[in-house]
PLY file of the C-alpha trace (Angstrom):
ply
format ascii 1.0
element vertex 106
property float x
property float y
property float z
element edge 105
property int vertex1
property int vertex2
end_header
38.37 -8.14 52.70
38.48 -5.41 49.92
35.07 -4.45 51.39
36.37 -3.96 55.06
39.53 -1.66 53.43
37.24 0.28 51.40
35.08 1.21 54.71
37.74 2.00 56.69
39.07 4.11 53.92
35.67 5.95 53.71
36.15 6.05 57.39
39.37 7.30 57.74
38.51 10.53 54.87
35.34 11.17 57.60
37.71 11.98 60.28
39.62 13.52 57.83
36.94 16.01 57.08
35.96 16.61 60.70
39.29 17.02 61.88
39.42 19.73 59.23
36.15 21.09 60.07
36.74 21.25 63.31
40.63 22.87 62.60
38.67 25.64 60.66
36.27 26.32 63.53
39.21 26.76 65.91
41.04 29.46 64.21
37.70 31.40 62.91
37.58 33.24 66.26
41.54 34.04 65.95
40.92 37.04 63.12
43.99 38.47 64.53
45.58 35.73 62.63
47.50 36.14 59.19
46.71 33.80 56.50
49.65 31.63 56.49
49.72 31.70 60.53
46.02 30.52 60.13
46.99 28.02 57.40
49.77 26.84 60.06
47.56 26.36 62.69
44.65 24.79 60.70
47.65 22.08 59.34
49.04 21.45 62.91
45.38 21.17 64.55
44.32 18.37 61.95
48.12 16.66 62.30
47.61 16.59 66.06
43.73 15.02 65.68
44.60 12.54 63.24
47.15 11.31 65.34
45.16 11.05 68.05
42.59 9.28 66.17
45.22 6.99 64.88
46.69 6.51 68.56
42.83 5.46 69.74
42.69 2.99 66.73
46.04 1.58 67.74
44.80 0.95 71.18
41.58 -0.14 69.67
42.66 -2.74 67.26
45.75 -3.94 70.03
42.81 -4.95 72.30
40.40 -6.15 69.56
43.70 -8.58 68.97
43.99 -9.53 72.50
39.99 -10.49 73.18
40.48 -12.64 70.13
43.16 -14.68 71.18
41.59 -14.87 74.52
38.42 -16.29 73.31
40.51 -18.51 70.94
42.28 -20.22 73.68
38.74 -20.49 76.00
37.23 -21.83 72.59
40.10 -24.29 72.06
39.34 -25.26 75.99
35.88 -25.43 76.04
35.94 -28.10 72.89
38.68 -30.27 74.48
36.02 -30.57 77.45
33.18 -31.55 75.10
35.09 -33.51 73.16
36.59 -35.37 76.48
32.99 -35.60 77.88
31.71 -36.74 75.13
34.38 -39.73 74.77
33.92 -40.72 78.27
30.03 -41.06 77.81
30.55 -43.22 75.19
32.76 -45.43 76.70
30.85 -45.71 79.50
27.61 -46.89 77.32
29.63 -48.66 75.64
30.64 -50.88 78.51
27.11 -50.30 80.17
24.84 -51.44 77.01
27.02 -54.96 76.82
26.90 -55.57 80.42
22.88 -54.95 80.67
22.87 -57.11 77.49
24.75 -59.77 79.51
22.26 -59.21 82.42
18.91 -59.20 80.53
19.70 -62.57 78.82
20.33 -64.42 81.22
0 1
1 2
2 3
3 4
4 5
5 6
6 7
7 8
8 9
9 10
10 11
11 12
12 13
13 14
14 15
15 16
16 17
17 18
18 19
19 20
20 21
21 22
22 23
23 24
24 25
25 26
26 27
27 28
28 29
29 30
30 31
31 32
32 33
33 34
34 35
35 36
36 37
37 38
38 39
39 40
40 41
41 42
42 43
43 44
44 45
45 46
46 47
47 48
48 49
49 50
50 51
51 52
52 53
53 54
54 55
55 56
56 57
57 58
58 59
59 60
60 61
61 62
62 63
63 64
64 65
65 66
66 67
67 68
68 69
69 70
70 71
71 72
72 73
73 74
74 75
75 76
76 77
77 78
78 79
79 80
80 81
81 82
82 83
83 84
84 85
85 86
86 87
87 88
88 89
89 90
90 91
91 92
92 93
93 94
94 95
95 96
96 97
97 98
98 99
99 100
100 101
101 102
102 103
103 104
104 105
């Protein structure tokens, strides 16, 4: 578990740095700019990615949680159907195997 939290961590800082990156990028172009209008700018682009990457892993790990307990419940179906089948074969040998016993010896 640590090992999952530490990659999404490491993750997390890569969006981090490309949502900076790309913040940085965006104003470049604006030289009109001051420095703290630039800095303000910079600050609200990365606020308004990360949230948006946040949002998409929301969605992503709502659905993740919703395939899971779908394939749970065909899982849980799926063995009480073996598990039934499998019961009814071997009642039905073991009333066949007697009766061809029965049959055989006489």
């Amino acid at each position: 578990m640590i090992g999952n939290e530490a990659e999404g961590y490491l993750l997390w800082q890569v969006r981090v740095a490309d949502a900076e990156q790309r913040a940085r990028e965006f104003v470049r172009v604006m030289d009109w700019l001051t420095t703290s209008q630039r800095a303000e700018i910079e600050q609200r682009y990365v606020s308004d990615s990360l949230q948006r990457a946040r949002n998409d892993l929301e969605r992503t790990r709502a659905r993740c949680l919703a395939l899971r307990d779908e394939y749970e419940d065909r899982y849980r179906g799926l063995r009480r159907r073996c598990v039934g089948l499998t019961l009814a074969v071997c009642a039905v040998l073991g009333m066949t195997v007697p009766a061809l016993r029965l049959l055989l010896s006489t």
